[in-house]
py3Dmol code that shows the C-alpha trace and the ligand (Angstrom):
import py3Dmol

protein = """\
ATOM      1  CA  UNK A   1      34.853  47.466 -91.229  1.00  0.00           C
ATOM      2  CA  UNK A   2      37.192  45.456 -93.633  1.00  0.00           C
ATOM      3  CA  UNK A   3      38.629  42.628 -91.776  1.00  0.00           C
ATOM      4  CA  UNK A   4      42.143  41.581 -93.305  1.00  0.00           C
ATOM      5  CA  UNK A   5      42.745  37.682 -93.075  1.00  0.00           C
ATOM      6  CA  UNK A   6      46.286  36.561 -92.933  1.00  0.00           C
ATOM      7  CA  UNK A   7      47.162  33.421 -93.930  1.00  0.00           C
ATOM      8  CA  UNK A   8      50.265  32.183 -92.828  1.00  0.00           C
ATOM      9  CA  UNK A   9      51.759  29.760 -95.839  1.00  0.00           C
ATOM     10  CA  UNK A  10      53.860  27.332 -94.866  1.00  0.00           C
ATOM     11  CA  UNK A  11      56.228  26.433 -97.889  1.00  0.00           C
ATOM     12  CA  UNK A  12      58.835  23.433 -97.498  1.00  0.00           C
ATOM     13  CA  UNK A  13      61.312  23.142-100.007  1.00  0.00           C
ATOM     14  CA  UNK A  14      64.356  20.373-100.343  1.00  0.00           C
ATOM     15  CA  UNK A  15      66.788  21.494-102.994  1.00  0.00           C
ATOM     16  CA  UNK A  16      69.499  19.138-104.227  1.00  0.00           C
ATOM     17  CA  UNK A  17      72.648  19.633-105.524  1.00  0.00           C
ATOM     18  CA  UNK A  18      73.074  17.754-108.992  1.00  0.00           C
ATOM     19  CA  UNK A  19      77.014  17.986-108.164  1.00  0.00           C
ATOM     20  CA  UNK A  20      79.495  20.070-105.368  1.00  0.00           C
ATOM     21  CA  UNK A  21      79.221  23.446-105.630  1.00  0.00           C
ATOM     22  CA  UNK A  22      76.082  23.847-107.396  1.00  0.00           C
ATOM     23  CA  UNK A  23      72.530  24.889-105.796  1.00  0.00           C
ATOM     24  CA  UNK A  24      73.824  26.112-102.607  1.00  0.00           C
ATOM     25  CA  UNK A  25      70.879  28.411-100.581  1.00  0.00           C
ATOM     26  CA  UNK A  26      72.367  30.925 -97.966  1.00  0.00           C
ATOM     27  CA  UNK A  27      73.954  28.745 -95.555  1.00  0.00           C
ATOM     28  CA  UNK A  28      72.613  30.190 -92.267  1.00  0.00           C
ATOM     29  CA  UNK A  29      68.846  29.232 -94.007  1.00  0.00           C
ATOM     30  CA  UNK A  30      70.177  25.640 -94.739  1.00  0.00           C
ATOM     31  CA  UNK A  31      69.981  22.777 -92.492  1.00  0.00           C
ATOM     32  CA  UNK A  32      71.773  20.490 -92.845  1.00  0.00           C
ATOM     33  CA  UNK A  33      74.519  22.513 -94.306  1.00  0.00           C
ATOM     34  CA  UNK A  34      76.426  19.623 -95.654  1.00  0.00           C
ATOM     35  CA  UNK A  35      78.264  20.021 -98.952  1.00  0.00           C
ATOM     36  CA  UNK A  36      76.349  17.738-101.780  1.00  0.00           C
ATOM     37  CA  UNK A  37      73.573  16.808 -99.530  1.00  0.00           C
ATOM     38  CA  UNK A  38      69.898  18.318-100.029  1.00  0.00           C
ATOM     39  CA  UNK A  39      69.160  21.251 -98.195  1.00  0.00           C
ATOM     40  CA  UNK A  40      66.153  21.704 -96.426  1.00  0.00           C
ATOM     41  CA  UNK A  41      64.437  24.894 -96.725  1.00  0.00           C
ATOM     42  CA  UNK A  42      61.647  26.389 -94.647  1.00  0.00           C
ATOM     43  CA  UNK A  43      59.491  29.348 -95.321  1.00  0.00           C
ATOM     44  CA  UNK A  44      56.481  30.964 -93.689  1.00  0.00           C
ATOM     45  CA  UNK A  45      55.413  33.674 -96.298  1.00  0.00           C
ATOM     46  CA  UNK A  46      51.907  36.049 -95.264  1.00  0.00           C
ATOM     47  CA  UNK A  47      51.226  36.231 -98.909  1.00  0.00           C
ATOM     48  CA  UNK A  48      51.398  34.864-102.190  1.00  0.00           C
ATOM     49  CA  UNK A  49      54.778  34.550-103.719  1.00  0.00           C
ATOM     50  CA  UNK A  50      56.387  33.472-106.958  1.00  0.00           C
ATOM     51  CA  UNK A  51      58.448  30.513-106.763  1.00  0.00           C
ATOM     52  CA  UNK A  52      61.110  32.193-108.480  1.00  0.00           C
ATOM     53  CA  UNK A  53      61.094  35.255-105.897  1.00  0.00           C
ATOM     54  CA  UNK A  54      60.641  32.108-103.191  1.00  0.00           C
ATOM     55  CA  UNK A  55      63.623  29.997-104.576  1.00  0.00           C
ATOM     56  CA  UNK A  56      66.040  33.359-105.085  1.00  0.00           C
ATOM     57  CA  UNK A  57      65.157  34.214-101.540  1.00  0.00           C
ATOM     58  CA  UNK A  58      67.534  31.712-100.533  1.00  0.00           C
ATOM     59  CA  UNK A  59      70.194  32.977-102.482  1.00  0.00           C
ATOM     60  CA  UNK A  60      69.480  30.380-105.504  1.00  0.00           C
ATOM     61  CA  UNK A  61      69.230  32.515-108.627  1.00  0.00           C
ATOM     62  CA  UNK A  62      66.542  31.181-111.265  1.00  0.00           C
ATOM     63  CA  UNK A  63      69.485  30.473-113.732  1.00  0.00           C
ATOM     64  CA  UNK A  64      70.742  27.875-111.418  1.00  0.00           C
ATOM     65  CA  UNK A  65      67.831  26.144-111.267  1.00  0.00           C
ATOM     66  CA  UNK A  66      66.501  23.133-113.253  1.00  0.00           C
ATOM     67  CA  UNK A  67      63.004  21.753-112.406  1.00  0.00           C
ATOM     68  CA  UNK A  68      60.674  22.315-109.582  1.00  0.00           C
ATOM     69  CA  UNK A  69      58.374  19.927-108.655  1.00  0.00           C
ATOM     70  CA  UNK A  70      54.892  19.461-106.203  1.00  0.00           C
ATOM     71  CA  UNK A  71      55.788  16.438-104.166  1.00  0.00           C
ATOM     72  CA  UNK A  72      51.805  17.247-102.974  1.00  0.00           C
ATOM     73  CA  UNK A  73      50.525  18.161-106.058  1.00  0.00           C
ATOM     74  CA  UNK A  74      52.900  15.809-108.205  1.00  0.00           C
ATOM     75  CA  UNK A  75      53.628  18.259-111.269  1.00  0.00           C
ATOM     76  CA  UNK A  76      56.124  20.120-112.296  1.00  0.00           C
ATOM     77  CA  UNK A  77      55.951  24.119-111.287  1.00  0.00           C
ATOM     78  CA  UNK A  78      57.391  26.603-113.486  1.00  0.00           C
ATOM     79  CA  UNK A  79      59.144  29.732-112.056  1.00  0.00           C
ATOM     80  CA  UNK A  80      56.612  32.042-112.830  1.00  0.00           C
ATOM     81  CA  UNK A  81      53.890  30.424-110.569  1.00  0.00           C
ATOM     82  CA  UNK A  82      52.604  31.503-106.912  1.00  0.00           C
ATOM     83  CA  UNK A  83      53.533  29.542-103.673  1.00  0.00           C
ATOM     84  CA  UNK A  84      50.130  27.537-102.346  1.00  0.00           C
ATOM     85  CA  UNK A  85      50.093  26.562 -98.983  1.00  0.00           C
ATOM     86  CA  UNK A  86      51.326  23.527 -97.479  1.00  0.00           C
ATOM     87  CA  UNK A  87      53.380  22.285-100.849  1.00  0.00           C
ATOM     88  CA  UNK A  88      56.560  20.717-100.686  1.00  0.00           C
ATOM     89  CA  UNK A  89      58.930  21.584-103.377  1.00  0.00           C
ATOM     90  CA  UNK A  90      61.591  19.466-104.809  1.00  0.00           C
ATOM     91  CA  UNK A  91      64.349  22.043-106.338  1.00  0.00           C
ATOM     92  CA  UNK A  92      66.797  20.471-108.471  1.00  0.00           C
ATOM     93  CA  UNK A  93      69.537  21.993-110.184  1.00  0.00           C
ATOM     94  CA  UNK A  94      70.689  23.044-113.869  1.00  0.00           C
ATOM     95  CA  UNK A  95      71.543  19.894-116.089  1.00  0.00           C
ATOM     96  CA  UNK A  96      74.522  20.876-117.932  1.00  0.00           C
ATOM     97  CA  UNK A  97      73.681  21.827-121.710  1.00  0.00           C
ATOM     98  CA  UNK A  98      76.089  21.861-124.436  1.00  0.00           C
ATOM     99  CA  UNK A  99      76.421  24.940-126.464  1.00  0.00           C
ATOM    100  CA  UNK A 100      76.971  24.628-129.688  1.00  0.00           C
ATOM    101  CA  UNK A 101      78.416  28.425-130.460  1.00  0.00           C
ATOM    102  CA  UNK A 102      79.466  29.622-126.816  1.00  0.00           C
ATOM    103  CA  UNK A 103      79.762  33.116-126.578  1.00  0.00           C
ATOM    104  CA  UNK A 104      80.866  34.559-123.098  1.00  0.00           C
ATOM    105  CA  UNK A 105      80.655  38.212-120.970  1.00  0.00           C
ATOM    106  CA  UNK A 106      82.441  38.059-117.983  1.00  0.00           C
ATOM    107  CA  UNK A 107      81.569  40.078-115.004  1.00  0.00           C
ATOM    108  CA  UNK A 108      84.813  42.648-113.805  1.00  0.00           C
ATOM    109  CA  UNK A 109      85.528  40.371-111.361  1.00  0.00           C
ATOM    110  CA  UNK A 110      86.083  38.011-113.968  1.00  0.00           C
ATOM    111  CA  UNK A 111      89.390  39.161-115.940  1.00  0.00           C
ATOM    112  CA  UNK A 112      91.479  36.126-115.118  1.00  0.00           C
ATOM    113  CA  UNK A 113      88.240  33.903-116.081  1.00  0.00           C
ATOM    114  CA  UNK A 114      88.129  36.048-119.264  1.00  0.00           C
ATOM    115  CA  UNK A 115      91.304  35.482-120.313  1.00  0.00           C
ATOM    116  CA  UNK A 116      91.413  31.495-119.944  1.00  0.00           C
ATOM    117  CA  UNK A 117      88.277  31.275-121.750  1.00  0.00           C
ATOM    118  CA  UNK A 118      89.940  33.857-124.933  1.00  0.00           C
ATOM    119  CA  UNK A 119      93.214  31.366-124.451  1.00  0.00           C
ATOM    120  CA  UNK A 120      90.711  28.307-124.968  1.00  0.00           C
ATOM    121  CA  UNK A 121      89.299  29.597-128.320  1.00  0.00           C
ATOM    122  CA  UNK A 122      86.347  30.907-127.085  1.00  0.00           C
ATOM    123  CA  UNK A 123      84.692  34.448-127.490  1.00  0.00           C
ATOM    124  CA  UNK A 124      84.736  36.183-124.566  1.00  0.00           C
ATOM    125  CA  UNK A 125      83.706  39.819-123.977  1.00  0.00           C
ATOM    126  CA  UNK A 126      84.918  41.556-120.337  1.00  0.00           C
ATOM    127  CA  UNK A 127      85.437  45.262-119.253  1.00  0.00           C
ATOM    128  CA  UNK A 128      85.441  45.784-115.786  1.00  0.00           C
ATOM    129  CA  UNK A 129      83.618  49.234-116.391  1.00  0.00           C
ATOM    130  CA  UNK A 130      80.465  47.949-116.729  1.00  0.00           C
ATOM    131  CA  UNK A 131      77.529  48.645-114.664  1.00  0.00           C
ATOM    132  CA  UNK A 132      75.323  45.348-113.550  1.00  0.00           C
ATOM    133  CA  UNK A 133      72.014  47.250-116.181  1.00  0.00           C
ATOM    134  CA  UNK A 134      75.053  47.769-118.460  1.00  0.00           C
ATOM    135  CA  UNK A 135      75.613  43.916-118.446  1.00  0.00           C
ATOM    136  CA  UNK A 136      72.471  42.863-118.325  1.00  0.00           C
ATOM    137  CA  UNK A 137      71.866  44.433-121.424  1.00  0.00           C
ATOM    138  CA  UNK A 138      74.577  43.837-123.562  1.00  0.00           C
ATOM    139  CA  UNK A 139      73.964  39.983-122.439  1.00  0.00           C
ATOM    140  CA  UNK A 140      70.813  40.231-124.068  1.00  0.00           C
ATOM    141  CA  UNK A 141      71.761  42.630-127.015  1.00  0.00           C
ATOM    142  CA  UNK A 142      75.013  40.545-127.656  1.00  0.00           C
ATOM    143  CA  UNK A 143      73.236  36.888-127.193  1.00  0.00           C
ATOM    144  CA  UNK A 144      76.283  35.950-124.633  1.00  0.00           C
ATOM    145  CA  UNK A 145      76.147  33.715-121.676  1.00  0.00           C
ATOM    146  CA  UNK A 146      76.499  35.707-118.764  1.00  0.00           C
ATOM    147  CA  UNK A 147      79.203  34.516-116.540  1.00  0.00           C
ATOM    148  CA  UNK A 148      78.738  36.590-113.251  1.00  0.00           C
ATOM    149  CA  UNK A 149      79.972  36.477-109.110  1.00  0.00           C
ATOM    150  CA  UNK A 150      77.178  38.367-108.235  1.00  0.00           C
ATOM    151  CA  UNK A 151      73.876  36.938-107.099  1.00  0.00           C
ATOM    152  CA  UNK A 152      72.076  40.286-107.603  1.00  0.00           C
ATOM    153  CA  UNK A 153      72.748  40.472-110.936  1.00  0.00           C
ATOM    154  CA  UNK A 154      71.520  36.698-111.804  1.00  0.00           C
ATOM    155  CA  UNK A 155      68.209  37.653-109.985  1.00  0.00           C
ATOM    156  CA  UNK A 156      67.302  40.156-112.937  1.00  0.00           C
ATOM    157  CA  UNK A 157      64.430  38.657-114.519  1.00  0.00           C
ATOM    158  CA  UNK A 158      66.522  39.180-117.773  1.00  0.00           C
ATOM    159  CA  UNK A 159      69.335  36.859-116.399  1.00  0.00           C
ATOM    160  CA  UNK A 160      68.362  33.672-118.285  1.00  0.00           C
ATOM    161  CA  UNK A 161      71.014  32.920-120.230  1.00  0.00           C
ATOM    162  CA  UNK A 162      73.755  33.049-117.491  1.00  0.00           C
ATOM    163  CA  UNK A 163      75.858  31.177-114.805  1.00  0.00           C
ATOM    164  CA  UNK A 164      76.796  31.801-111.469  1.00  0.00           C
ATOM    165  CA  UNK A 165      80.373  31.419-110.814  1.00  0.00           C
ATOM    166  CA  UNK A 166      80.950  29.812-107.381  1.00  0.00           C
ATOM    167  CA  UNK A 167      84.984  29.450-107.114  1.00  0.00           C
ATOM    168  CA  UNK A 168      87.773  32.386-106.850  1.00  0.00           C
ATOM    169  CA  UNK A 169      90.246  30.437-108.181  1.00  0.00           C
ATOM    170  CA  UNK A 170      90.456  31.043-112.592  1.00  0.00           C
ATOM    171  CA  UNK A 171      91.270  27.245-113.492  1.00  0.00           C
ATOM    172  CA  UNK A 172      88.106  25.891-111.254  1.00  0.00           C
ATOM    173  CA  UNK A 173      86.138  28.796-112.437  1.00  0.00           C
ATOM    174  CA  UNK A 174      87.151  27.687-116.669  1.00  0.00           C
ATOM    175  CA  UNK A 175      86.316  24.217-115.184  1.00  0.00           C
ATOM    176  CA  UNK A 176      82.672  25.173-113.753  1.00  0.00           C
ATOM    177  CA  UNK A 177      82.034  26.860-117.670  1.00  0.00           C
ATOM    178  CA  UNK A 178      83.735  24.081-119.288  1.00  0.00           C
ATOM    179  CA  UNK A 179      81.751  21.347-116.809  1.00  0.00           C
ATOM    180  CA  UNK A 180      78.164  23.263-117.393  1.00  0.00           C
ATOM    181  CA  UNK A 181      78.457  23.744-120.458  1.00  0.00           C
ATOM    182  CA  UNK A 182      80.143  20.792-122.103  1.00  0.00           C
ATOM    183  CA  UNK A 183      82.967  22.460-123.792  1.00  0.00           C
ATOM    184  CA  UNK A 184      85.800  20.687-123.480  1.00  0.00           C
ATOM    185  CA  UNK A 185      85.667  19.245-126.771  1.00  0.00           C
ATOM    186  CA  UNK A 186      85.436  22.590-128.153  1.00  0.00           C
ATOM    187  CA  UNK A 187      88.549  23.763-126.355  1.00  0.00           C
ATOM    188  CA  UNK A 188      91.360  25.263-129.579  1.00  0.00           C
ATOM    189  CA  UNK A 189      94.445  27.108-129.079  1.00  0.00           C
ATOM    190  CA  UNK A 190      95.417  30.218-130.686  1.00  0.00           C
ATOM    191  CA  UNK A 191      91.897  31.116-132.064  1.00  0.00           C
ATOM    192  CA  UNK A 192      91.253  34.288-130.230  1.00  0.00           C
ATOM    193  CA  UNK A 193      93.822  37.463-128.927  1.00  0.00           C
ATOM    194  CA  UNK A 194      94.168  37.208-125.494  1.00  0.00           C
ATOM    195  CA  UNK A 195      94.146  41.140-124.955  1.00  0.00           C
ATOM    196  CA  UNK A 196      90.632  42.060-127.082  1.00  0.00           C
ATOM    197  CA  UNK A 197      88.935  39.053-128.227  1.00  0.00           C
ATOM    198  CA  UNK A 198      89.131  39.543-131.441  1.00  0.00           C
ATOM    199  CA  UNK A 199      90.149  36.278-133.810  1.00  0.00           C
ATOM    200  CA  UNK A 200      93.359  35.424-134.385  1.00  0.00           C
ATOM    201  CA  UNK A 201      95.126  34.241-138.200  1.00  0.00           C
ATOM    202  CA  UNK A 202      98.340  32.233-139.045  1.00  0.00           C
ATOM    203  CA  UNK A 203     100.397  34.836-140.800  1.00  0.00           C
ATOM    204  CA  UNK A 204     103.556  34.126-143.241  1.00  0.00           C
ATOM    205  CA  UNK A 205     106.572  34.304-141.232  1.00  0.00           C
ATOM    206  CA  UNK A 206     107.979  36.805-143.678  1.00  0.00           C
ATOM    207  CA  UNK A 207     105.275  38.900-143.404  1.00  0.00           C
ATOM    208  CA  UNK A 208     105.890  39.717-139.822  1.00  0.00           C
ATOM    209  CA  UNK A 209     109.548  38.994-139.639  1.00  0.00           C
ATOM    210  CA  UNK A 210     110.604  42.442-138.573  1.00  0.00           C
ATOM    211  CA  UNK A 211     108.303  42.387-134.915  1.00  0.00           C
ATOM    212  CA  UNK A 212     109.996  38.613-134.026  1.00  0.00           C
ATOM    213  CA  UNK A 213     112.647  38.423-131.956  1.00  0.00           C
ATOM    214  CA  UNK A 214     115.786  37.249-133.469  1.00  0.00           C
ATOM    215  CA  UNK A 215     116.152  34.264-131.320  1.00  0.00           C
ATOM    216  CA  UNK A 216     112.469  33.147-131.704  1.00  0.00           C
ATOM    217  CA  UNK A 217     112.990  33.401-135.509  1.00  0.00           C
ATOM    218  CA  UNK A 218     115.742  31.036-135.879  1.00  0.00           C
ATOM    219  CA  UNK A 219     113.493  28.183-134.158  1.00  0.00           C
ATOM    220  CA  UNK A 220     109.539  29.270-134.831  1.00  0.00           C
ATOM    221  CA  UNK A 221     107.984  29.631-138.395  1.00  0.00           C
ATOM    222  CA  UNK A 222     104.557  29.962-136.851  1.00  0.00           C
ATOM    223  CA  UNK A 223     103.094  33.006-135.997  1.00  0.00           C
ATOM    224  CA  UNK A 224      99.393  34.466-136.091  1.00  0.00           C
ATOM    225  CA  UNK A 225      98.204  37.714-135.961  1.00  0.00           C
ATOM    226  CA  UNK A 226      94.981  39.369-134.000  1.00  0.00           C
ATOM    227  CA  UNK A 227      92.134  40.402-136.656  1.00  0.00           C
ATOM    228  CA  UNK A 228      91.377  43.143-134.210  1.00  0.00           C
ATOM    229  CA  UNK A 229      94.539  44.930-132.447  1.00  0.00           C
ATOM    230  CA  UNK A 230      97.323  43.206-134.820  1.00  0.00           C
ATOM    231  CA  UNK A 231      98.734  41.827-131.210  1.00  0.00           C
ATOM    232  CA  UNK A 232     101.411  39.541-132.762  1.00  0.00           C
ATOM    233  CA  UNK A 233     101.527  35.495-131.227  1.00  0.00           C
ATOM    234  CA  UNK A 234     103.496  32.648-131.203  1.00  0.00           C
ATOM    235  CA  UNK A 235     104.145  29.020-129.621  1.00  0.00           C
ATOM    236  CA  UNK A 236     107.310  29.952-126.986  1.00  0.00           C
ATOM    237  CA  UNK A 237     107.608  28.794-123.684  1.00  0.00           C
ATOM    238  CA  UNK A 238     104.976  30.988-121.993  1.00  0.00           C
ATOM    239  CA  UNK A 239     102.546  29.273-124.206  1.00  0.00           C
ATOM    240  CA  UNK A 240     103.931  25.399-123.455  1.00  0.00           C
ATOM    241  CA  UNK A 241     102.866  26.433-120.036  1.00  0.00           C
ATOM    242  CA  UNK A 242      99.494  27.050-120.730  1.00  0.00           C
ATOM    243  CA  UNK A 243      99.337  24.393-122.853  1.00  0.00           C
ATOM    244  CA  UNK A 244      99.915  22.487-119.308  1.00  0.00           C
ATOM    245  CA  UNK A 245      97.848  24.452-117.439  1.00  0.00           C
ATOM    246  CA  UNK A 246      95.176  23.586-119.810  1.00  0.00           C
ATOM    247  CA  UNK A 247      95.754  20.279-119.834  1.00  0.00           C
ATOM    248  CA  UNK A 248      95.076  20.039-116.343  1.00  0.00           C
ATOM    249  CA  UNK A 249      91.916  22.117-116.463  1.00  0.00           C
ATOM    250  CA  UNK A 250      89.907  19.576-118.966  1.00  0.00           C
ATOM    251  CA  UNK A 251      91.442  16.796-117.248  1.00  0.00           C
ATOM    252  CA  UNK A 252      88.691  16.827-114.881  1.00  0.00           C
ATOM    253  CA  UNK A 253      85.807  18.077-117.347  1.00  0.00           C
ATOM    254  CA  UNK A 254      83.532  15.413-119.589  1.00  0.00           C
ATOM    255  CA  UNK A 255      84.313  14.783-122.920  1.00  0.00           C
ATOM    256  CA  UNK A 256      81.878  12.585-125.656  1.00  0.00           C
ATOM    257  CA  UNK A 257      84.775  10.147-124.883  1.00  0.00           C
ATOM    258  CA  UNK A 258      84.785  10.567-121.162  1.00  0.00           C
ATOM    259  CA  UNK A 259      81.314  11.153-119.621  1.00  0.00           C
ATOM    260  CA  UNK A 260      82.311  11.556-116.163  1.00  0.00           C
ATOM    261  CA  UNK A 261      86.174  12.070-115.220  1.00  0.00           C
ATOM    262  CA  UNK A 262      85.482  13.161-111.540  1.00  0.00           C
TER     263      UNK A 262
END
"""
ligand_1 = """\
1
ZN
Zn 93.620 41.590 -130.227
"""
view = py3Dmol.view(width=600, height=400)
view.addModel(protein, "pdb")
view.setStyle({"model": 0}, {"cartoon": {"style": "trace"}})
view.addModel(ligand_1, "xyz")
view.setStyle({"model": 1}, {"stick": {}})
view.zoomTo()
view.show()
């Protein structure tokens, strides 16, 4: 008779958080469960495991994560290799990464987020339609960052080129995206429509002088015009508004100028 041997495999992991927010495991898995300190992580698995199945069993998608290292074994393990019993596993977060030609798809949840980030210059695709597959794929298809709320979607093993989004709140989340991927310097008004994404050109005031209000024309001569939907925009008060709201948003993100504002 086959006799079945099994190994209990002990696997100790301490994941750090390279900043607030970021790297945080389910919390009733965690001890301690202090904010910015480095949670300690036990698991007893019967068989082998990969650490990136290990790691997202916590509720850390791969995306989020950095480097893992073999405090026993003292190498670096990538994502794709088994659990061996008895390691010890030093999880450290994503390093934020500047992209040089963000492009953005925002989850449904994600409108406000969306929005911000089309206000900010910077392409951004959203429908709230879409299926999580129906993401997934047009993440890939499309070469956009995937910014997502959902932790099931980030565990696809397609979900490389994404971001968890950790706050409800739209300026914190355009902070997170601007923080991760160092974009504040980036950041230009008026270079995408608001409503579809598509990009946006200064127009002759003549040209469009019959869709302005009259008592916007007697004090605005710049206007621009939506490649995409012909959505009309200009500078009035709504926009000064923004312009604050922005402010405050990149106030608190790193610049080449500014390393660390926080
Ligand atoms: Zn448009």
């Amino acid at each position: 008779m086959k006799c079945v041997n099994i190994v209990q495999m002990l696997t100790l992991m301490v994941i750090f958080q390279e900043e607030p927010g970021r790297l945080v495991p389910a919390s009733a898995l965690v001890f301690p469960r202090q904010p910015g300190k480095p949670a300690l992580v036990v698991r007893s698995l019967t068989e082998p495991s990969s650490l990136k199945d290990l790691i997202e069993s916590v509720a850390v998608p791969h995306c989020e994560v950095g480097t893992v290292y073999s405090l026993v074994y003292r190498r670096e393990r990538s994502l794709d290799t088994l659990t061996v019993p008895g390691d010890v596993l030093e999880v450290r977060g994503v390093k934020p990464r500047r992209l040089l030609s963000p492009s953005f798809l925002c989850d449904g949840h994600l409108g406000k987020l969306a929005l911000l980030l089309r206000v900010m210059g910077f392409d951004t695709a959203w429908d709230n339609s879409w299926s999580e597959p129906g993401m997934a794929r047009r993440g890939i298809n499309e070469n956009r960052t995937v910014l997502t709320r959902s932790r099931s979607l980030l565990k696809r093993a397609s979900m490389d080129n994404a971001m968890l989004i950790r706050s409800d709140d739209p300026d914190e989340q355009a902070r997170e995206v601007l923080r991760r991927f160092l974009l504040a310097d980036q950041v230009r008004m008026f270079g995408r429509c608001s409503k579809c994404n598509g990009r946006l050109r200064e127009v002759a005031k003549a040209d469009v002088a019959a869709r302005i209000p009259p008592k916007t024309a007697k004090w605005l001569d710049t206007y621009y015009l939506c490649r995409e939907c012909d959505q009309l925009f200009w500078e009035g008060t709504h926009v000064t508004a923004l312009r604050r709201r922005i402010e405050k948003i990149l106030a608190r993100c790193p610049t080449p100028d500014r390393p660390d504002p926080s």
